[in-house]
N, C-alpha and C positions, 0 to 999 in steps of 0.2 A: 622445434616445438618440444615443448618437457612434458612430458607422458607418465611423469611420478605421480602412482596413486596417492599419493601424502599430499598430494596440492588438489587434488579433486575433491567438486564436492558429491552430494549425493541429487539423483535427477529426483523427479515426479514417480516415477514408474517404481522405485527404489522407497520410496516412502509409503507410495501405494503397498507395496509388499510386503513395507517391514509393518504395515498396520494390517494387513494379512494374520500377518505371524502371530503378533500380538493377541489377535481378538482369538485366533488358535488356542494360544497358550492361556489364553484367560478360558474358552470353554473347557479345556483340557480339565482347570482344575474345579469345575465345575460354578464357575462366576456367573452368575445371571447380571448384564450391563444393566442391561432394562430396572433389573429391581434394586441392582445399587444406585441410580439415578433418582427413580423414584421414590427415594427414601425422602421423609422430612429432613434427616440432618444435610443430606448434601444438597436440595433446594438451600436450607437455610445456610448452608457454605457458600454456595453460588449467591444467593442471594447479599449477603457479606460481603462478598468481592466484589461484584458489581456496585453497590452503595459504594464503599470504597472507591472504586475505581472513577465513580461519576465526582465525586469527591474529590480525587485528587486533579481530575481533569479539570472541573472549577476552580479550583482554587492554584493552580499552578502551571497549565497548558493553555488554557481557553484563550489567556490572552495574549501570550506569545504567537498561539496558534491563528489567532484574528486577525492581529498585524499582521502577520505573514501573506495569510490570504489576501484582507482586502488593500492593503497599503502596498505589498511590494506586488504579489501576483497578478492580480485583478489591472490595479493603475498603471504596473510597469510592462507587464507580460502582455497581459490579454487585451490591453484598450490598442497600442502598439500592432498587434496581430490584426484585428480585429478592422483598424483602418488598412492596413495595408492589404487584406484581403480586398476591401471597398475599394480601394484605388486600383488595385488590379481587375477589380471584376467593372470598374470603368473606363477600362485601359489608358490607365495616368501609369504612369511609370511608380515604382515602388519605394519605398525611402531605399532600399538596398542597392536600388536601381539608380537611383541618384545620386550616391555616395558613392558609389563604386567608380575607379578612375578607367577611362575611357582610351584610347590612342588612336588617331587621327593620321593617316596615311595617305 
């Protein structure tokens, strides 16, 4: 087992903390989050990226990401599952169960 912290990453509890630190050192230097947030200009920043973001998602994910879902996940995945659940909860044997080679003794 390799135990070099150079191959490790960082947990939950590690991130938890370093956003600990963080909002520390932001009161330290006297940062109100609340009132930078609440500024007009960073609504209108956010508001920017997200337009953007919805933007590039139409016009460049949406459809790769549709075919994904319903053509390969949905048709090949889930309808698959879906009956084989049914066939087992009517106790038919299962396409796994069928396929699967048997030995005869």
């Amino acid at each position: 087992m390799n135990l070099n912290p150079i191959n490790r990453g960082i947990s939950i509890l590690g991130v938890l903390f370093l956003g600990v630190i963080i909002i520390l050192v932001i009161s330290y230097f006297n940062i109100s989050i609340k009132s930078v947030v609440e500024k007009p200009e960073t609504k209108d920043n956010f508001s920017y990226v997200v337009g953007n973001s919805e933007s590039i998602w139409d016009r460049y994910f949406k459809g790769p990401a549709t075919y994904l879902w319903q053509d390969v996940w949905v048709d090949i995945f889930w309808k698959s599952f879906i009956n084989s659940m049914e066939r087992i909860r009517d106790g038919k044997p299962s396409e796994l169960d069928k396929q699967s080679p048997t030995v005869s003794y």
